[in-house]
PDB file of the backbone (N, CA, C, O) and the ligand in Angstrom, with CONECT records:
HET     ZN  A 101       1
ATOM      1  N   UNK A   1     -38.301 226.120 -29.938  1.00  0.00           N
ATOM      2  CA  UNK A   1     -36.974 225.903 -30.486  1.00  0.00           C
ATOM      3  C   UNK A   1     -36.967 226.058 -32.008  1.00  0.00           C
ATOM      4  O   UNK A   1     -35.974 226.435 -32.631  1.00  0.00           O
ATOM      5  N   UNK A   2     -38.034 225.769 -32.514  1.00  0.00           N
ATOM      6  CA  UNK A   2     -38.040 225.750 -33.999  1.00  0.00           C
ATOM      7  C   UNK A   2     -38.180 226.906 -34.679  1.00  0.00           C
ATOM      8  O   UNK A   2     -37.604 227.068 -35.754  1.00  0.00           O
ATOM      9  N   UNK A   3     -38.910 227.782 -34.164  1.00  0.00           N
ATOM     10  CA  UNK A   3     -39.078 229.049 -34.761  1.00  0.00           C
ATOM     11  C   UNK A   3     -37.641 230.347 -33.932  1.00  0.00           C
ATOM     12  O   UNK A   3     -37.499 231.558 -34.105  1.00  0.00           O
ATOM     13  N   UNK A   4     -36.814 229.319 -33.034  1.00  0.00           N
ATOM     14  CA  UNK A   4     -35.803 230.220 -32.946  1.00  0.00           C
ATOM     15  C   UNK A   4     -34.672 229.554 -34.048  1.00  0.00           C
ATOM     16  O   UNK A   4     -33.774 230.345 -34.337  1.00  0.00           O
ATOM     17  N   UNK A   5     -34.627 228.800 -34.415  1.00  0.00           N
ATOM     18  CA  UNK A   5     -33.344 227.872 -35.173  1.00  0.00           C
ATOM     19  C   UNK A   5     -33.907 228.795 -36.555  1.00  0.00           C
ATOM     20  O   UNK A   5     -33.120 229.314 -37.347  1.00  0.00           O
ATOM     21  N   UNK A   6     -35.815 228.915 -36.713  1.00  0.00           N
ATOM     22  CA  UNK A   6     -35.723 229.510 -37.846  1.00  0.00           C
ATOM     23  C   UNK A   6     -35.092 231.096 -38.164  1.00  0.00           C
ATOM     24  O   UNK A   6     -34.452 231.399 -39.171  1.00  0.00           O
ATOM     25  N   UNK A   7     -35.395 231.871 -37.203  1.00  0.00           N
ATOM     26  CA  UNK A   7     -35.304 232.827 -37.071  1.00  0.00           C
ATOM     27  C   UNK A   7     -33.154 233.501 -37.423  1.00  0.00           C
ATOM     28  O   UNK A   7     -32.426 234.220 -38.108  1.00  0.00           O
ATOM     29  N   UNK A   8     -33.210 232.559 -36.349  1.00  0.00           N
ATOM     30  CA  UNK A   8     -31.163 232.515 -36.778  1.00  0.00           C
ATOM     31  C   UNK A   8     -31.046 231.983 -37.843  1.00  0.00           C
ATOM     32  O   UNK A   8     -29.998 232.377 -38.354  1.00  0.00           O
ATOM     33  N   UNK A   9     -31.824 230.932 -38.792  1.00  0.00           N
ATOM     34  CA  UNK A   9     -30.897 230.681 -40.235  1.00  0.00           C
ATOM     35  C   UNK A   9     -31.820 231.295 -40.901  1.00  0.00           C
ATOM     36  O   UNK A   9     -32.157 230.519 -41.795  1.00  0.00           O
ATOM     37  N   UNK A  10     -32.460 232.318 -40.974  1.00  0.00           N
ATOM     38  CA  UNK A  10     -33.136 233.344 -41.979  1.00  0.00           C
ATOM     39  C   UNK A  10     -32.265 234.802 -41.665  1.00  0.00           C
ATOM     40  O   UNK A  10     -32.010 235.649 -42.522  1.00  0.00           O
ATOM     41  N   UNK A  11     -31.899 234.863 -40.291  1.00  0.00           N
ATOM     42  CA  UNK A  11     -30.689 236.357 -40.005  1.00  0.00           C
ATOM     43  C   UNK A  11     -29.701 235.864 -40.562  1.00  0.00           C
ATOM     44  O   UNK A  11     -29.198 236.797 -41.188  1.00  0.00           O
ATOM     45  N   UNK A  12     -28.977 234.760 -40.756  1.00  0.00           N
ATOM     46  CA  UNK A  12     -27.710 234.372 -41.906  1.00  0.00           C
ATOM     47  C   UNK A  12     -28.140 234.802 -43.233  1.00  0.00           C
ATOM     48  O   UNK A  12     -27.263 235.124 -44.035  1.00  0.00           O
ATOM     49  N   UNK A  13     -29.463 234.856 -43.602  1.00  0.00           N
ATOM     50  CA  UNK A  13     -29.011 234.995 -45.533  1.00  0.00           C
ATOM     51  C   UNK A  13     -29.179 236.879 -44.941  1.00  0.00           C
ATOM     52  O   UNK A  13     -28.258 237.693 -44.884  1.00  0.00           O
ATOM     53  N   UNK A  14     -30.640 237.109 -44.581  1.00  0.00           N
ATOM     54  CA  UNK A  14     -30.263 238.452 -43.906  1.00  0.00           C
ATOM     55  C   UNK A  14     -28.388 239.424 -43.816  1.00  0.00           C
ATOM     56  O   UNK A  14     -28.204 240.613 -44.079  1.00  0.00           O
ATOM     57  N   UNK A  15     -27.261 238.352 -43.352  1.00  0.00           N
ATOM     58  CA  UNK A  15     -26.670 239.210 -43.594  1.00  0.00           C
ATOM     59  C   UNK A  15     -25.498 238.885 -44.433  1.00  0.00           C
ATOM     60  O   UNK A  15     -24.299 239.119 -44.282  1.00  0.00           O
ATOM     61  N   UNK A  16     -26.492 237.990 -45.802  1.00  0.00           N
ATOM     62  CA  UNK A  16     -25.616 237.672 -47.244  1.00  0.00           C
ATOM     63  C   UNK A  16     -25.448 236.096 -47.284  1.00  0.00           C
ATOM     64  O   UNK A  16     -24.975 235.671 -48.337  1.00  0.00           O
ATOM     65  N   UNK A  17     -25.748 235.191 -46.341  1.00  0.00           N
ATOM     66  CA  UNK A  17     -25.065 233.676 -46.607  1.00  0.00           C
ATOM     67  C   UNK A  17     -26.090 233.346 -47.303  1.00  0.00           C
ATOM     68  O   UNK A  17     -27.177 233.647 -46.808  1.00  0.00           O
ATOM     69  N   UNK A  18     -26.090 232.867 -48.211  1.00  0.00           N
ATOM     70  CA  UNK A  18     -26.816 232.233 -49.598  1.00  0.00           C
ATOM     71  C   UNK A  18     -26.526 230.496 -49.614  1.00  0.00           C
ATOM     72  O   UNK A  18     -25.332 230.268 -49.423  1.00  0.00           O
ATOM     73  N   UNK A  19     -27.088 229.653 -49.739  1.00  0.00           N
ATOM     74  CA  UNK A  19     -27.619 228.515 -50.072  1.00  0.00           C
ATOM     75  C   UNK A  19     -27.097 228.065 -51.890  1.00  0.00           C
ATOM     76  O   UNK A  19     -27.786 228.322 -52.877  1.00  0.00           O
ATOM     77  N   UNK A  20     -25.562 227.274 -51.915  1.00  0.00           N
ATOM     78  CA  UNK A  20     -24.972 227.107 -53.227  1.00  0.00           C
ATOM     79  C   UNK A  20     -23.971 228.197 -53.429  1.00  0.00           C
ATOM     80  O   UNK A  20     -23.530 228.439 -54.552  1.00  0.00           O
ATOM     81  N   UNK A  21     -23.542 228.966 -52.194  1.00  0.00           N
ATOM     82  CA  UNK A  21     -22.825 229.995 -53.092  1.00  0.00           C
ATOM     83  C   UNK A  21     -21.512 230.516 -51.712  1.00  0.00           C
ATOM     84  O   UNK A  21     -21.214 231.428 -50.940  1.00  0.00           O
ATOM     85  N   UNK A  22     -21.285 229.740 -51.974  1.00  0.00           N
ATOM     86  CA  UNK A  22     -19.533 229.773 -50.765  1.00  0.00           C
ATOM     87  C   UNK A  22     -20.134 228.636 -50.035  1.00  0.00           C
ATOM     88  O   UNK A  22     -21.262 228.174 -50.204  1.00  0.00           O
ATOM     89  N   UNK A  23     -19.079 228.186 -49.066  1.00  0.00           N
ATOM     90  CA  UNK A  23     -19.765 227.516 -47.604  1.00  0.00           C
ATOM     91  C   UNK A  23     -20.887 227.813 -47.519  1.00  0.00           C
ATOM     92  O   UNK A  23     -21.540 228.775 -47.923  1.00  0.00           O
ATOM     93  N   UNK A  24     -21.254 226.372 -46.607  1.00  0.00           N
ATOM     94  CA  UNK A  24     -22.506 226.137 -46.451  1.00  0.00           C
ATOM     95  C   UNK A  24     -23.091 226.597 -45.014  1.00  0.00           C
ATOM     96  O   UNK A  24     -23.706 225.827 -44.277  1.00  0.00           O
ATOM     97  N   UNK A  25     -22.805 228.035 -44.692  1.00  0.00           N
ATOM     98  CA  UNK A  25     -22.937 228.135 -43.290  1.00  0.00           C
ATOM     99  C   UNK A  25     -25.019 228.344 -42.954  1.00  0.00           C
ATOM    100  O   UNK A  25     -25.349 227.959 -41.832  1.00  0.00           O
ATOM    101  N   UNK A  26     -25.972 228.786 -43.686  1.00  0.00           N
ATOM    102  CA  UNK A  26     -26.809 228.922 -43.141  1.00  0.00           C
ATOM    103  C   UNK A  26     -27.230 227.676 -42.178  1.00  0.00           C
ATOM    104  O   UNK A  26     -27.495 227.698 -40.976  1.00  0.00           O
ATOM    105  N   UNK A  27     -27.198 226.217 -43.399  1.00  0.00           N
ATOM    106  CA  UNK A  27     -28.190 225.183 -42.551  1.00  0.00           C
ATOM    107  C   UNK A  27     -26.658 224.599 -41.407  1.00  0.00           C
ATOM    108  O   UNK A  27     -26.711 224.057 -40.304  1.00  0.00           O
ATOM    109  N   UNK A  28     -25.791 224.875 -41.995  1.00  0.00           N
ATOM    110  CA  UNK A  28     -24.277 224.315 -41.116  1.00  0.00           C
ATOM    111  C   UNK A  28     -24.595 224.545 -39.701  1.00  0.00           C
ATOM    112  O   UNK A  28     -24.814 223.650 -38.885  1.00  0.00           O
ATOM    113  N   UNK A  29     -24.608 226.042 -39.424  1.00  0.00           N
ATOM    114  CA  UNK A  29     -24.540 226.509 -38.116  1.00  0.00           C
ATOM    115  C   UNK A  29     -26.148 226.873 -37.157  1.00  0.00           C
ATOM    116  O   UNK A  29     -26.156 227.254 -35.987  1.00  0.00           O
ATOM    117  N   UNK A  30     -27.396 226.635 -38.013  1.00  0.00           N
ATOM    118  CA  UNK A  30     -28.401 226.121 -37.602  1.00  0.00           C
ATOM    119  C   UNK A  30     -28.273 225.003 -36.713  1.00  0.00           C
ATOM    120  O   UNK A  30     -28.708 224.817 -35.577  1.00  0.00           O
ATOM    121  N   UNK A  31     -27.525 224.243 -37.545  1.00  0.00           N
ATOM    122  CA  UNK A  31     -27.897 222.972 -36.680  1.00  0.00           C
ATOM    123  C   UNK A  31     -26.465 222.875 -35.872  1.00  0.00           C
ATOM    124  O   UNK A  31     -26.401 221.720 -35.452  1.00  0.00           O
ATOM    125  N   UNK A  32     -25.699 223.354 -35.616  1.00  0.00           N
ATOM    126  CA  UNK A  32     -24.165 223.457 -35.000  1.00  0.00           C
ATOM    127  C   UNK A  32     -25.537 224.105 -33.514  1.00  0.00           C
ATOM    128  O   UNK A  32     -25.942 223.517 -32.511  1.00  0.00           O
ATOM    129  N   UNK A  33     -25.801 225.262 -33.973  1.00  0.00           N
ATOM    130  CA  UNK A  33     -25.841 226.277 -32.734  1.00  0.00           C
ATOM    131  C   UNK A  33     -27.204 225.727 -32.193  1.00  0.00           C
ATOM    132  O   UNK A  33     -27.280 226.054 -31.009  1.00  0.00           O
ATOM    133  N   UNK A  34     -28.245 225.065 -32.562  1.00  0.00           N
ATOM    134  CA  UNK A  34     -29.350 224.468 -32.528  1.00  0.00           C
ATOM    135  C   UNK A  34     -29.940 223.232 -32.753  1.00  0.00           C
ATOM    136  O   UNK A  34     -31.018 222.991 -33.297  1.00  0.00           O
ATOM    137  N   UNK A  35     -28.852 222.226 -32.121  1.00  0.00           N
ATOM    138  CA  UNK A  35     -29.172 220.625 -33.076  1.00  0.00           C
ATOM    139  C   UNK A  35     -30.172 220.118 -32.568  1.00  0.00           C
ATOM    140  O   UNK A  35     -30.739 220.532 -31.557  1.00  0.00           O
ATOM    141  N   UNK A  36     -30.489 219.137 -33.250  1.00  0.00           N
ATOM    142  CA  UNK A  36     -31.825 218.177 -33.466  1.00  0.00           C
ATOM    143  C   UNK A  36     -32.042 217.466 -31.996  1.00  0.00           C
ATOM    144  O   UNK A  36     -32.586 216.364 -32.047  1.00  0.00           O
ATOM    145  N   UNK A  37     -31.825 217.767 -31.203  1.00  0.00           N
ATOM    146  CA  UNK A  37     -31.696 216.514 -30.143  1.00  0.00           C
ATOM    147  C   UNK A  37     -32.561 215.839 -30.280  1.00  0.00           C
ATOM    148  O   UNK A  37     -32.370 214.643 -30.061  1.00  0.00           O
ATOM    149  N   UNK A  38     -34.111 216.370 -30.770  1.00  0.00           N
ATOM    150  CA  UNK A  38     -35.283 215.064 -30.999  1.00  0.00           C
ATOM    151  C   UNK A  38     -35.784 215.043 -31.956  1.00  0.00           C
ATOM    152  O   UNK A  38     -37.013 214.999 -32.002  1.00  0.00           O
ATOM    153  N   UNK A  39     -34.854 215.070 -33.319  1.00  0.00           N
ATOM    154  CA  UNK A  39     -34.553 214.600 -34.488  1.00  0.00           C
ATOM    155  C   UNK A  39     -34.224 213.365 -34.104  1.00  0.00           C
ATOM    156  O   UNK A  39     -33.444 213.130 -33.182  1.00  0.00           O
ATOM    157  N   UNK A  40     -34.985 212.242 -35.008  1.00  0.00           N
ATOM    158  CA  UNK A  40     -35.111 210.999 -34.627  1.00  0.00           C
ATOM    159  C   UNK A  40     -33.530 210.345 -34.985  1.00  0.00           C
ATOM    160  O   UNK A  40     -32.948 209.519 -34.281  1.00  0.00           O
ATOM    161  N   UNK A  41     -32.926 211.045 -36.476  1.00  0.00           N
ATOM    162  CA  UNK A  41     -32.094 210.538 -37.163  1.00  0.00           C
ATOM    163  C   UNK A  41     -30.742 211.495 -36.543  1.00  0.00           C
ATOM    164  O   UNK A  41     -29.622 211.136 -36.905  1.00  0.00           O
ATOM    165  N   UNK A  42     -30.820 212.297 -35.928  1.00  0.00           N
ATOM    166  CA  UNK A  42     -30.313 213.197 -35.468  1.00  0.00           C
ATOM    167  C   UNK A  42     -28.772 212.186 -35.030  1.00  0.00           C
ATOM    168  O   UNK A  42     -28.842 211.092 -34.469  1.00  0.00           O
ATOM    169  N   UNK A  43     -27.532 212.830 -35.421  1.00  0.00           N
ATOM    170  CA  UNK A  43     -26.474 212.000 -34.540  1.00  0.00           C
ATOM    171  C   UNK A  43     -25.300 212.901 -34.353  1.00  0.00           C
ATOM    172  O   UNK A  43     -25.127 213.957 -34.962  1.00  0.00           O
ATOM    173  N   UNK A  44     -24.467 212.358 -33.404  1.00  0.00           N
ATOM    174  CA  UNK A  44     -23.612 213.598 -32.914  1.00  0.00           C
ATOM    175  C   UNK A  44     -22.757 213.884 -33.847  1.00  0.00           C
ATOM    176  O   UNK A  44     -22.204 214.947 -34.129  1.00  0.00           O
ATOM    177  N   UNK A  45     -22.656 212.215 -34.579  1.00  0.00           N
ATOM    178  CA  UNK A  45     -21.643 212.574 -36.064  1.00  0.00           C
ATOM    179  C   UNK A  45     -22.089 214.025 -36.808  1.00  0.00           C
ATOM    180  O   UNK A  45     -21.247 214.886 -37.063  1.00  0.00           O
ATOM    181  N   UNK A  46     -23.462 214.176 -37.109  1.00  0.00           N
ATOM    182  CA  UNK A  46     -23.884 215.211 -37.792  1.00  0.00           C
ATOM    183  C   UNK A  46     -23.813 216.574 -37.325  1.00  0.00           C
ATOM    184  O   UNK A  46     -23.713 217.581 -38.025  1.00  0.00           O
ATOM    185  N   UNK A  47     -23.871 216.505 -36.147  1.00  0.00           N
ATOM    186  CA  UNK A  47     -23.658 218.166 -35.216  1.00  0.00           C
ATOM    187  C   UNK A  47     -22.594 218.243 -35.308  1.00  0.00           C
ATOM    188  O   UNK A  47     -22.228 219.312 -35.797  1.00  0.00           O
ATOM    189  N   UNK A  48     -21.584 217.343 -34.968  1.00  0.00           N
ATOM    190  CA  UNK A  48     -19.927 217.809 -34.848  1.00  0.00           C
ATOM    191  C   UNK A  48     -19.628 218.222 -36.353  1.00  0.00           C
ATOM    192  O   UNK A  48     -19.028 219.265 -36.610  1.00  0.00           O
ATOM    193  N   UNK A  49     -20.011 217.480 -37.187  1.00  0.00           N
ATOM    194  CA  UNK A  49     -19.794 217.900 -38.654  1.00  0.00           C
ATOM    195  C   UNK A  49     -20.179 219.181 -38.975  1.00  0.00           C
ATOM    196  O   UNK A  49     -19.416 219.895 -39.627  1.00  0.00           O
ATOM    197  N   UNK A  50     -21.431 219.638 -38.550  1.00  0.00           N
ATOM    198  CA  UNK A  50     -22.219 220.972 -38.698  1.00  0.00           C
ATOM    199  C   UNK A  50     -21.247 221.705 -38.227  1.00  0.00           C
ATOM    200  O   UNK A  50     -20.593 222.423 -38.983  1.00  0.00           O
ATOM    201  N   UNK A  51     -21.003 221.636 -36.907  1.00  0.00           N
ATOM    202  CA  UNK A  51     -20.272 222.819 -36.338  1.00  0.00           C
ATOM    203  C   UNK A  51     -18.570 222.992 -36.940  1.00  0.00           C
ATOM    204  O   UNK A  51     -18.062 224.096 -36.739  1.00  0.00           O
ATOM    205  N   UNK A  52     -17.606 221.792 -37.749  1.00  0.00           N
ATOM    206  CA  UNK A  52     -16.825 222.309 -38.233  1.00  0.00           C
ATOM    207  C   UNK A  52     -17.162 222.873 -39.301  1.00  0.00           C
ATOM    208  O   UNK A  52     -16.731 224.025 -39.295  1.00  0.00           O
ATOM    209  N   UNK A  53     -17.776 222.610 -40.310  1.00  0.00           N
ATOM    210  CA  UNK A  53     -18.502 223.515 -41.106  1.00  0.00           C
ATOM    211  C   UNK A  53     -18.684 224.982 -40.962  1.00  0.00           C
ATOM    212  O   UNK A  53     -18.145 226.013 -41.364  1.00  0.00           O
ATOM    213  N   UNK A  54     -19.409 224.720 -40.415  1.00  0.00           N
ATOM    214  CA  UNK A  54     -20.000 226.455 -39.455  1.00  0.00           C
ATOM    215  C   UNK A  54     -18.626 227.292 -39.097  1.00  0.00           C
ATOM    216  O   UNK A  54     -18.505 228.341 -39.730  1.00  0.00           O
ATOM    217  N   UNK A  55     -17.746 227.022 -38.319  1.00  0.00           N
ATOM    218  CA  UNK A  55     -16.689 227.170 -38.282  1.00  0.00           C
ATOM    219  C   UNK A  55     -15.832 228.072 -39.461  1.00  0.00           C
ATOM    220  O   UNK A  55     -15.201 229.119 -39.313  1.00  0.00           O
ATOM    221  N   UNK A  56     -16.078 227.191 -40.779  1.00  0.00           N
ATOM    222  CA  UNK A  56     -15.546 227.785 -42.085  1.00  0.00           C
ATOM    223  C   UNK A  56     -14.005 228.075 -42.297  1.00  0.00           C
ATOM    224  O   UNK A  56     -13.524 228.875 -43.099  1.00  0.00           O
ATOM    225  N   UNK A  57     -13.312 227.229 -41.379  1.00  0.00           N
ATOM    226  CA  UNK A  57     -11.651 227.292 -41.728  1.00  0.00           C
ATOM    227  C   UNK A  57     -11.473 226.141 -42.619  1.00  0.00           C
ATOM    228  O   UNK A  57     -11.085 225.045 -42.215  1.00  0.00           O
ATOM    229  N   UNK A  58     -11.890 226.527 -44.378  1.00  0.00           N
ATOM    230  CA  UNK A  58     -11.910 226.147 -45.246  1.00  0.00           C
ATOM    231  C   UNK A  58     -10.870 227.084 -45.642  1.00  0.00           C
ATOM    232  O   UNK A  58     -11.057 228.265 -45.347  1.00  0.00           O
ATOM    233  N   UNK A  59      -9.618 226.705 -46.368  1.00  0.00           N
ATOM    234  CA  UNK A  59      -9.615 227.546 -47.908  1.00  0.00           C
ATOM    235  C   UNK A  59     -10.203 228.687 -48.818  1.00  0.00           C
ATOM    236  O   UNK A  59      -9.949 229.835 -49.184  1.00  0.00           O
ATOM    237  N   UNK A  60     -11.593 227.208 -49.035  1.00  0.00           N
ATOM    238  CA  UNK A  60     -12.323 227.888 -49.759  1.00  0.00           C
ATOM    239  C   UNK A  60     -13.441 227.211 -50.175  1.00  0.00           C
ATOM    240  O   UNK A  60     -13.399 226.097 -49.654  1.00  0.00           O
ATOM    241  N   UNK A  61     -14.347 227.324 -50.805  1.00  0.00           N
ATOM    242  CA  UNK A  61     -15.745 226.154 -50.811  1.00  0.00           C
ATOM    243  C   UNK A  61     -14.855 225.624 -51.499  1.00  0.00           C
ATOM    244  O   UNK A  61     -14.800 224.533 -50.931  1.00  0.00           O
ATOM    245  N   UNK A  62     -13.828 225.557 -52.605  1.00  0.00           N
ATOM    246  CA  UNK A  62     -13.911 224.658 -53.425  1.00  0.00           C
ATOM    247  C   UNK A  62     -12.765 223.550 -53.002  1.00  0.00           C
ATOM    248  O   UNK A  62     -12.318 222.720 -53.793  1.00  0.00           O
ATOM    249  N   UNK A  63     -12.376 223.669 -51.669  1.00  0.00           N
ATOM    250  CA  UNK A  63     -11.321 222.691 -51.035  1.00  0.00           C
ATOM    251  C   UNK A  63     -11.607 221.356 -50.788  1.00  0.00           C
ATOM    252  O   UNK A  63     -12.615 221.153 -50.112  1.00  0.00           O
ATOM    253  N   UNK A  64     -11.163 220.685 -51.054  1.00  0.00           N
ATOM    254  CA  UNK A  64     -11.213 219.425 -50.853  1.00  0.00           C
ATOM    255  C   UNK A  64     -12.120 218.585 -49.716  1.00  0.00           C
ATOM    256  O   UNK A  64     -13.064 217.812 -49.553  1.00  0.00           O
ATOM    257  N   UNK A  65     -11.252 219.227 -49.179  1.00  0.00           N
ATOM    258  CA  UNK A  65     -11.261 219.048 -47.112  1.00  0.00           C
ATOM    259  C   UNK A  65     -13.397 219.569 -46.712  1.00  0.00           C
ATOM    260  O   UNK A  65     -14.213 219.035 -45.961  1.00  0.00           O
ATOM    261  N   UNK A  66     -13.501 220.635 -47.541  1.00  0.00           N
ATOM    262  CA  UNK A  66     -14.676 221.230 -47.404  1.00  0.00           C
ATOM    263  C   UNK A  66     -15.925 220.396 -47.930  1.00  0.00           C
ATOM    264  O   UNK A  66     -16.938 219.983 -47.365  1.00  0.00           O
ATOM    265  N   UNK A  67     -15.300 220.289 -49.652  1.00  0.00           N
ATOM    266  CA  UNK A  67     -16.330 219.598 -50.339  1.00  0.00           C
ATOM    267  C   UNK A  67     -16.628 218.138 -49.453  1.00  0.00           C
ATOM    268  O   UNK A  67     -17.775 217.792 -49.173  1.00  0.00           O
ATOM    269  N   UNK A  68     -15.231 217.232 -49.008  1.00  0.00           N
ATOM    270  CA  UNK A  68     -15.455 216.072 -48.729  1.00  0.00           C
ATOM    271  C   UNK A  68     -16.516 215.978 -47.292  1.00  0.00           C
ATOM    272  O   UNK A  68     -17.195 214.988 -47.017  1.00  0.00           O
ATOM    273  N   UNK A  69     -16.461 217.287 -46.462  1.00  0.00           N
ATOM    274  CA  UNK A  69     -17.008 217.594 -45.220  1.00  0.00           C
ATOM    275  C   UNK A  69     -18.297 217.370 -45.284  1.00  0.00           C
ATOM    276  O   UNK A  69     -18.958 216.557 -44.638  1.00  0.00           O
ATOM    277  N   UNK A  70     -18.849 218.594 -46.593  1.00  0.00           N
ATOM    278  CA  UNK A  70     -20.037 219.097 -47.058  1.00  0.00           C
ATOM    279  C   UNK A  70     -21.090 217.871 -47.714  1.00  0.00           C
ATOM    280  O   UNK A  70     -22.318 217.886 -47.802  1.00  0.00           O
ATOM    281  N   UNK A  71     -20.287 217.017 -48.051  1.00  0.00           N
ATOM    282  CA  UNK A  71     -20.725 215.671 -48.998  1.00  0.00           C
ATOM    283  C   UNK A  71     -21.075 214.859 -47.651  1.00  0.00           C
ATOM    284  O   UNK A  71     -22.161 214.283 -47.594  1.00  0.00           O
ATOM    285  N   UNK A  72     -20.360 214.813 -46.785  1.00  0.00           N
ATOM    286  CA  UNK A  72     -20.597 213.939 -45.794  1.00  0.00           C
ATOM    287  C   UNK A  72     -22.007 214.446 -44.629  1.00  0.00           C
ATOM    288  O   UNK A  72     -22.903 213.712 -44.214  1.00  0.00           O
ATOM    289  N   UNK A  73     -21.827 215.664 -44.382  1.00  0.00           N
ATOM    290  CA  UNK A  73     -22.804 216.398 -43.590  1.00  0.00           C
ATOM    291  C   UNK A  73     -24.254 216.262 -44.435  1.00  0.00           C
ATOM    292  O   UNK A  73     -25.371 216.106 -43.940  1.00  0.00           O
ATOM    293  N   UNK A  74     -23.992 216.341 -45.491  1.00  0.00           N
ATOM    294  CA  UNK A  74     -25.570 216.235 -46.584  1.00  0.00           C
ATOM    295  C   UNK A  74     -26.027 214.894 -46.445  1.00  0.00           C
ATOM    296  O   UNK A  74     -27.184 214.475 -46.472  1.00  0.00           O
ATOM    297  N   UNK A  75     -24.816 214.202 -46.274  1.00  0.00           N
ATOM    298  CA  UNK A  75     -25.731 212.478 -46.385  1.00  0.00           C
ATOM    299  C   UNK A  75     -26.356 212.004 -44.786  1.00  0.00           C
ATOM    300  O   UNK A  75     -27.079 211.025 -44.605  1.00  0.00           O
ATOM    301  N   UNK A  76     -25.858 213.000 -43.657  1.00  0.00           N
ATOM    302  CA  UNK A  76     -26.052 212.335 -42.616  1.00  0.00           C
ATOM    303  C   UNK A  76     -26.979 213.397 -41.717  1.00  0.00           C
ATOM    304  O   UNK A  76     -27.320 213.100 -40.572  1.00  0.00           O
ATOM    305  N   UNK A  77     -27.318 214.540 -42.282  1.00  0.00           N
ATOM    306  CA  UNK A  77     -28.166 215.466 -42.402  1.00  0.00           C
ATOM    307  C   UNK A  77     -29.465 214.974 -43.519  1.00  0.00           C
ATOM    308  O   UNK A  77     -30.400 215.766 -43.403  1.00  0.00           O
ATOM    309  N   UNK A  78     -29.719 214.004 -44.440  1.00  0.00           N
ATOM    310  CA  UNK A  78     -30.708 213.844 -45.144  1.00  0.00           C
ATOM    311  C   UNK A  78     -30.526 214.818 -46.008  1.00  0.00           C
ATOM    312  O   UNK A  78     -31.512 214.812 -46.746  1.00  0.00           O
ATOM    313  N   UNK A  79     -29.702 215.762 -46.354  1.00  0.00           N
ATOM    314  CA  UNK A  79     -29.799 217.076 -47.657  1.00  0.00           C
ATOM    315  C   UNK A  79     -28.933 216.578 -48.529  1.00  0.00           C
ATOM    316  O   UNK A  79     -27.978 217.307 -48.797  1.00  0.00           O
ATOM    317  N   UNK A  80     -29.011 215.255 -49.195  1.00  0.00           N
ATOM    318  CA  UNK A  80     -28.216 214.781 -50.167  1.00  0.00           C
ATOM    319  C   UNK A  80     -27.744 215.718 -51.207  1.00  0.00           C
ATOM    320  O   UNK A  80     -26.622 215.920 -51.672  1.00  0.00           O
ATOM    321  N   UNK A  81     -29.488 216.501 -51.568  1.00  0.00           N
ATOM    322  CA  UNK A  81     -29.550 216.686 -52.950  1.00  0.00           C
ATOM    323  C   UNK A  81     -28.372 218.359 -52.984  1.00  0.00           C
ATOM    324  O   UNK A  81     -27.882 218.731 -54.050  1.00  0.00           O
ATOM    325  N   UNK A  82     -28.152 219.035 -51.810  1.00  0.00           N
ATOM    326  CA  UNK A  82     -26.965 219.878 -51.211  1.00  0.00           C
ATOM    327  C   UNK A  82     -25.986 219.811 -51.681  1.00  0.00           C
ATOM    328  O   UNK A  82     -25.281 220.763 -52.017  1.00  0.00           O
ATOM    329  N   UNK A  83     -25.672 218.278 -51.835  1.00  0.00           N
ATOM    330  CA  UNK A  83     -24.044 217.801 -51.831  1.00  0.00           C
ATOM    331  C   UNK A  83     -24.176 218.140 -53.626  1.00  0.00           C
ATOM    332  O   UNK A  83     -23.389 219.033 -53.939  1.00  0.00           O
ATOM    333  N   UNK A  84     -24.849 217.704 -54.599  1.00  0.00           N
ATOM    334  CA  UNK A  84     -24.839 217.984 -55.484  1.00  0.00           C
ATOM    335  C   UNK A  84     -24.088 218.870 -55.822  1.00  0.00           C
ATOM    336  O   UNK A  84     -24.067 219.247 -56.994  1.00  0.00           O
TER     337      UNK A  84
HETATM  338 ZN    ZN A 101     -32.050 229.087 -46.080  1.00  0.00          ZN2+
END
């Protein structure tokens, strides 16, 4: 499972999604299309979050609705330093 979750969020930058630079779809839809089930911290709050994310019916990264999403998915995903 791990080296397929890797494989799909390395074909996202592959075809342009970048890490800081629009939506956050690489690690978003990793874990949307591939969640943690035995990720200890793993919770459904965080997949459902991933997958609206992933999704991307944002505006725009810099929407509200997005940032407040993105802030929330980082803290409950452990990628605090993301939300930055
Ligand atoms: Zn990446």
């Amino acid at each position: 499972m791990e080296l397929k979750r890797t494989i799909f969020h390395e074909n996202l930058h592959n075809l342009g999604y970048r890490h800081g630079d629009g939506i956050e779809f690489p690690y978003t839809c990793e874990a949307s299309c591939f969640p943690y089930k035995d990720k200890e911290n793993d919770s459904q709050s965080e997949s459902l979050l991933a997958c609206k994310i992933c999704n991307g019916d944002y505006p725009s990264e810099e929407s509200i609705d997005y940032l407040n999403d993105f802030v929330e998915y980082s803290d409950l995903s452990y990628k605090r330093s993301q939300s930055y």
